[in-house]
N, C-alpha and C positions, 0 to 999 in steps of 0.2 A: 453571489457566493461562488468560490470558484470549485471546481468537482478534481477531486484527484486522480490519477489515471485508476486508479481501480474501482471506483465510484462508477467511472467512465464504462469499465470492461464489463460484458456479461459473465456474470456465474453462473457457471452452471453446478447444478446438485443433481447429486444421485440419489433415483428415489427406489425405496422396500416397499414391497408389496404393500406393507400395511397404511404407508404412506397416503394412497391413493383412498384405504375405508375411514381417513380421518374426517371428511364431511359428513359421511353417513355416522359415524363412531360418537362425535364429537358435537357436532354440528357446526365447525370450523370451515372458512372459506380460505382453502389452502394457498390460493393464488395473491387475493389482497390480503391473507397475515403474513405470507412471504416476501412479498414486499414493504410490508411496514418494518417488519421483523429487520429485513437485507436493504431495507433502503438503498435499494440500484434494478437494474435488469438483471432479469436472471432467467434461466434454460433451464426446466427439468429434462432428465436423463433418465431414461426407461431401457433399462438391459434386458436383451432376448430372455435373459433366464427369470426375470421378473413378467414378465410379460406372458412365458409358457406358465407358470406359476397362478397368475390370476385366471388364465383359459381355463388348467385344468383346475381350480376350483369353481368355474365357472357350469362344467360339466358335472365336477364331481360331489363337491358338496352337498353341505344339507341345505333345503330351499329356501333359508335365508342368506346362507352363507353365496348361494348361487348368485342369487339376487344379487347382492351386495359386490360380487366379482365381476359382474357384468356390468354395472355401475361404475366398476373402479375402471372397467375397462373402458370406458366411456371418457372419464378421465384422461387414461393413459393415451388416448389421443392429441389430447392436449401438450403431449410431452414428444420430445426430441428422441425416435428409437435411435437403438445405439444396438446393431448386432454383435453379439460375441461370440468369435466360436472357440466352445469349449464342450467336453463330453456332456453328454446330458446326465450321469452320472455324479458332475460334480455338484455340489451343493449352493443354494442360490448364495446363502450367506459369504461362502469362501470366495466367490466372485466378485463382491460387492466388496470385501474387504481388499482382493488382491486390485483389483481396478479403481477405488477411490486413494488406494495409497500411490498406485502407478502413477495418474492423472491428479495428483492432489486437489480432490474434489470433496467438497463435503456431502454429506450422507442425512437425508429426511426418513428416520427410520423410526417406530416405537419400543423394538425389539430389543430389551434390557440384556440381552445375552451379545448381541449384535452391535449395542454402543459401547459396550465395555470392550471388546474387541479392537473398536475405531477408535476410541479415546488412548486404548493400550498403546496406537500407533500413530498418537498425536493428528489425528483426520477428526475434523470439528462435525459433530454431531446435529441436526435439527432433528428438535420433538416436540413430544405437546407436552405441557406444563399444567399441572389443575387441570385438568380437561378441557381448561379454557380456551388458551393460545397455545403459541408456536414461540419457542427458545431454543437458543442455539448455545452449544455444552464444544467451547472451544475457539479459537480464532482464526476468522475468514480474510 
């Protein structure tokens, strides 16, 4: 079977914080349904302002919630940092939005306020479905 150049190319996806509590959340293995789901390779992408984001709930939260960011951050090793500088002021969501539409990258996020945003601006969504798996809301 022959593969098409984009079959071919790595995707890379931009992942939300909450991205990363989908194992714990779910009981979902984010890496092999991303690949069944993407059938090809692919790169997660972890933005500084996600990354400050898991820390400080990793500090701040409540002792599950801790737990669980320090776990995700365990993950987010697994992923490709991507520094961004931007004020720390600004919001993680508006970063995620202005940098997946820049990069035309799609977005691993659960955050119902946050795909409506990326759908608004035609950027292909992955989430979780049923709590089961991982679907993607748009074309890659």
């Amino acid at each position: 079977m022959a593969f098409t150049q984009a079959q071919r190319e790595t995707l890379k996806v931009i992942l939300d914080s909450n991205a990363l509590f989908v194992p714990l959340q779910f009981k979902i293995d984010i890496f092999s349904d991303l690949s069944r789901l993407l059938n090809r390779s692919f790169e997660l992408i972890l933005l500084s302002p996600v990354k400050r984001e898991l820390k400080a709930l990793a500090k701040k939260g409540s002792p599950k919630m801790r737990k669980n960011a320090f776990y995700a951050l365990e993950l987010a090793e697994k992923c490709k940092y991507v520094e961004v500088d931007v004020p720390a002021s600004t919001l993680t969501d508006d970063i995620i939005v202005k940098i997946a539409k820049e990069w035309s990258y799609p977005v691993f996020t659960n955050d119902r306020q946050l795909k409506k945003r990326l759908r608004n601006i035609s950027v292909p969504v992955i989430y979780v479905r049923q709590k089961s798996r991982l679907e993607i809301d748009g074309m890659i």
